[in-house]
C-alpha positions as CSV (number, residue, x, y, z in Angstrom):
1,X,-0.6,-7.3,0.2
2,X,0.1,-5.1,2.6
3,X,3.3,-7.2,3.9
4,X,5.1,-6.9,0.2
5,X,5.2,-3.2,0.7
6,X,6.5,-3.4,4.0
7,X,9.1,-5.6,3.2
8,X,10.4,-3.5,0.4
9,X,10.3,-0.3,2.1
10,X,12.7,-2.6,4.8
11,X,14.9,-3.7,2.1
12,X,15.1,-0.3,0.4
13,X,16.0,1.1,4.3
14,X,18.6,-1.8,4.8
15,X,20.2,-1.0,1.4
16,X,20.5,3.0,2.1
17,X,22.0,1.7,5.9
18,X,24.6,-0.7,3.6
19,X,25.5,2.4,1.7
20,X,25.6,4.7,4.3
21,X,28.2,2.5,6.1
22,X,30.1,2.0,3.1
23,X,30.1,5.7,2.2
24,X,31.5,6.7,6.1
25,X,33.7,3.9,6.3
26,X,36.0,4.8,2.9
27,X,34.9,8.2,2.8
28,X,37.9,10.5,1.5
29,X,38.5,14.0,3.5
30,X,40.8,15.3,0.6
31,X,41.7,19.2,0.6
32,X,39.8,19.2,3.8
33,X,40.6,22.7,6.0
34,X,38.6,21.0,9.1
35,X,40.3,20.3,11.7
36,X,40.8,16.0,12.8
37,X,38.3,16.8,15.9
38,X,35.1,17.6,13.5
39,X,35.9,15.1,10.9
40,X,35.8,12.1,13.7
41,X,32.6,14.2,15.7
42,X,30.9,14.1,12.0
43,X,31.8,10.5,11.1
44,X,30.3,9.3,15.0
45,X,27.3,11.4,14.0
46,X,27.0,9.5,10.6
47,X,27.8,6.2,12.3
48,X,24.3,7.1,14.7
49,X,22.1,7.8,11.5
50,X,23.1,4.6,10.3
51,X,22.1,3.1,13.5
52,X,18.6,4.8,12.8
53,X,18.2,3.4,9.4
54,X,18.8,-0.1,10.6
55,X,16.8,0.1,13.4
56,X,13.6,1.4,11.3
57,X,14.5,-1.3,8.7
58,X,14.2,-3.8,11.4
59,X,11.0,-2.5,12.1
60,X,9.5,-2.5,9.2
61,X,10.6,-6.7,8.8
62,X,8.7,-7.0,11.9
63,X,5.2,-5.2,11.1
64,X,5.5,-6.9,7.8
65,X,5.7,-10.5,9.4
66,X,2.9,-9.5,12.8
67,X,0.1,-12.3,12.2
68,X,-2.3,-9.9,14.1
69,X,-3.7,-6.6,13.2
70,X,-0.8,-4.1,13.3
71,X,-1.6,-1.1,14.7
72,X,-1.8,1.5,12.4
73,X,-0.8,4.3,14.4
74,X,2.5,3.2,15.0
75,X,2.9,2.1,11.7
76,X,1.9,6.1,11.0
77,X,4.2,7.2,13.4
78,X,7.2,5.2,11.8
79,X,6.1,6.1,8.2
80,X,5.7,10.2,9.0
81,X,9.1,9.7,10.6
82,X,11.0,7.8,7.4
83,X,8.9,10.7,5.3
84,X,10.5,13.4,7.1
85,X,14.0,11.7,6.9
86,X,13.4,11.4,3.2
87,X,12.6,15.7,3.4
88,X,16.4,16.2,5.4
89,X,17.5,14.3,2.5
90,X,15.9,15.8,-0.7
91,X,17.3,19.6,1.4
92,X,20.4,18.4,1.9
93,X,21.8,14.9,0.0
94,X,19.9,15.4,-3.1
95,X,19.2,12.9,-5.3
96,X,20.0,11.0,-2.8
97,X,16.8,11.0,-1.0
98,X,16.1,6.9,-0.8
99,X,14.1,7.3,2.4
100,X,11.0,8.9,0.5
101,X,10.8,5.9,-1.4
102,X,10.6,3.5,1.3
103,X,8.2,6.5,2.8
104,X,6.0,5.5,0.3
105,X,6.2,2.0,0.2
106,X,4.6,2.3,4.0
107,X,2.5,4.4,3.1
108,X,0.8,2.4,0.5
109,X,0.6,-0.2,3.2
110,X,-0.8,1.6,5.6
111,X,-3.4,2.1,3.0
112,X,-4.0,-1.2,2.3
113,X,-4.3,-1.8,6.2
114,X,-6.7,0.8,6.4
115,X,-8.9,-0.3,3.8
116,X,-8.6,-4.1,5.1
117,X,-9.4,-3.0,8.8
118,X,-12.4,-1.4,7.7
119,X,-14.2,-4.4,6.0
């Protein structure tokens, strides 16, 4: 059960990376007083996010599809950090937070883990 959740919260991630690229890539800068320098040095730093999101939705595929017992304190370590990424999001892109939702997708499996691993 545990995999379903994992592979949503890796869909939900590689859907926020999809629109993240598409977002940077036609972004507009209309009536924008910053100067060229910051608007590329901004765009690079979106690019690296994006990198980020795809990584950790990669991730996720693979603890979903490990035969083995994961181990669930990675798997905590990965979820805290896609929480927290979700919490720069709610402060700053609201309501565009998506990571929070995939946040708790993990989290849910890590509870299911949990409660398997101690039977």
């Amino acid at each position: 059960m545990a995999k379903i959740f994992l592979r949503i919260a890796s869909v939900i991630m590689l859907l926020h990376g999809v629109g993240l690229i598409i977002g940077t890539l036609f972004a507009q800068t209309l009536n924008s007083d910053l100067p060229d320098n910051v608007i590329q040095f901004m765009r690079g730093a979106t690019f690296t996010g994006i990198l980020f999101v795809l990584l950790l939705a990669a991730l996720l595929w693979v603890f979903s599809g490990i035969k083995e017992k994961v181990d669930i304190k990675l798997l905590l370590i990965v979820a805290t950090g896609i929480f927290f990424l979700g919490i720069i999001e709610i402060i700053f892109f609201f309501p565009y937070a998506i990571s929070i939702i995939s946040a708790i997708f993990v989290f849910i499996a890590l509870f299911k883990l949990k409660k398997v691993s101690e039977k």
